[in-house]
Legacy VTK file of the C-alpha trace (Angstrom):
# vtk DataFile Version 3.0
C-alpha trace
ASCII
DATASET POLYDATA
POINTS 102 float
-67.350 93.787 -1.774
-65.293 96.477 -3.714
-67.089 98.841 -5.458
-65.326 101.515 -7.844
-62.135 100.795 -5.388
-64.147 100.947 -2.338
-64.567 98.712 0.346
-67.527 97.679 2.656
-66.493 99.676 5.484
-65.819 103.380 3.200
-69.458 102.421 1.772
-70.893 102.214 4.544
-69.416 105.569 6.030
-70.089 107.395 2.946
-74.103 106.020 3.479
-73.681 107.635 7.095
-72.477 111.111 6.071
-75.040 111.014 3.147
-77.770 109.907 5.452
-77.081 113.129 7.903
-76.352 115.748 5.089
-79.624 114.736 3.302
-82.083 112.999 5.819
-83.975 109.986 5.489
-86.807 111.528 3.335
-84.104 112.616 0.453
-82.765 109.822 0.348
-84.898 107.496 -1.682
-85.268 110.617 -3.929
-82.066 111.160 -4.516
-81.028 107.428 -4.958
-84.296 107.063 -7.385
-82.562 110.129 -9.369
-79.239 108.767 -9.535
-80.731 105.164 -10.937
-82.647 106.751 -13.895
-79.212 108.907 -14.624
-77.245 105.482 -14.624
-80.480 103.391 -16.969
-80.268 106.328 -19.234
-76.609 106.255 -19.974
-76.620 102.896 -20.129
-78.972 102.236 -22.780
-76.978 105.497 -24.494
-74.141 103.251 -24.288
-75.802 99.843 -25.332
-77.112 102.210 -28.286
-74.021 103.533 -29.430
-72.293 99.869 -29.268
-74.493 98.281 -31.302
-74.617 101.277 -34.171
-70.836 101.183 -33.555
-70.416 97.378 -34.742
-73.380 97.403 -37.409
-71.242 100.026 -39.122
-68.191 97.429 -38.356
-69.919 94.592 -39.790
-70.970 96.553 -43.141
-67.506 98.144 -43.891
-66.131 94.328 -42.874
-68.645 92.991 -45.569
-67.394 95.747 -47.869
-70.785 97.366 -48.276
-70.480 101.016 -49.108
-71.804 103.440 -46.724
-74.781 105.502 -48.453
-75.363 108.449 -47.973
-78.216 110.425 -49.812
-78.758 114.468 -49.570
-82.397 115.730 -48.600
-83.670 118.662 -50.174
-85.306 120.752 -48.021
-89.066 121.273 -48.321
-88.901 124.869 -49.493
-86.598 123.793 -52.365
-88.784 121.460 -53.474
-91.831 123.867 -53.683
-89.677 126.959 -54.972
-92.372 129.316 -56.602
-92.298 130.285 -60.103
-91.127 134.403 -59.552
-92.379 136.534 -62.154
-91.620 140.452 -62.181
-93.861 142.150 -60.471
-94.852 145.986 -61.457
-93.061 148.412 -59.881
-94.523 150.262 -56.389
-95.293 153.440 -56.434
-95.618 155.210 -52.821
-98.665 156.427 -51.843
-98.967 160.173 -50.752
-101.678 161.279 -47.939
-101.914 164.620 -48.046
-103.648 166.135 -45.028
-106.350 168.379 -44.631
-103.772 170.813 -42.953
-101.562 170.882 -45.587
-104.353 171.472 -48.509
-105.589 174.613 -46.686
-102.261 175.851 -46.181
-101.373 175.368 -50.113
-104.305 176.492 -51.810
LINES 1 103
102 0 1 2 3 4 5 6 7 8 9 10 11 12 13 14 15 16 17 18 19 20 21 22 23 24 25 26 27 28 29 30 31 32 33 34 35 36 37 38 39 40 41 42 43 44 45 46 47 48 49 50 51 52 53 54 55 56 57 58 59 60 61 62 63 64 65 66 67 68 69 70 71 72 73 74 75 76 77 78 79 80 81 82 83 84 85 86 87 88 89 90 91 92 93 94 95 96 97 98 99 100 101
């Protein structure tokens, strides 16, 4: 059994150290972890082959790629603008002030 370039015997001593470091109730956690890391990247992977040789097969077949632009959805609802009238600011004048003025 040789495993990324590692025999029976290294396996098993590597299951050992990890076994003390973690404990047993870690283990399957940690082992359940690492499987759904290595299912993800492998249907990554399988994913990426097979868009990988469809685009192969089309420019083999000498289909052109398309490609087509999307407008986004504000420019295709762009409001008419129309000129508005100018504003003027509005003044408060205080009761403070009015008694102090007049």
């Amino acid at each position: 059994m040789n495993v990324f370039g590692i025999g029976l015997p290294e396996m098993l001593l590597i299951m050992a150290i990890a076994l003390l470091v973690f404990g047993p109730k870690k283990l399957p956690e940690i082992g359940r972890s690492m499987g759904k890391a290595i299912r993800g990247f492998q249907d990554a992977s399988k994913e990426f082959e097979s868009e990988f040789k469809r685009q192969a097969d089309m420019l083999e077949n000498d289909k052109p790629l398309e490609a087509t632009l999307e407008t986004p959805q504000s420019a295709r609802t762009t409001p008419q603008l129309t000129q508005a009238d100018p504003i003027e600011p509005e003044v408060e004048v205080s009761a403070a002030n009015s008694e102090t003025t007049g």
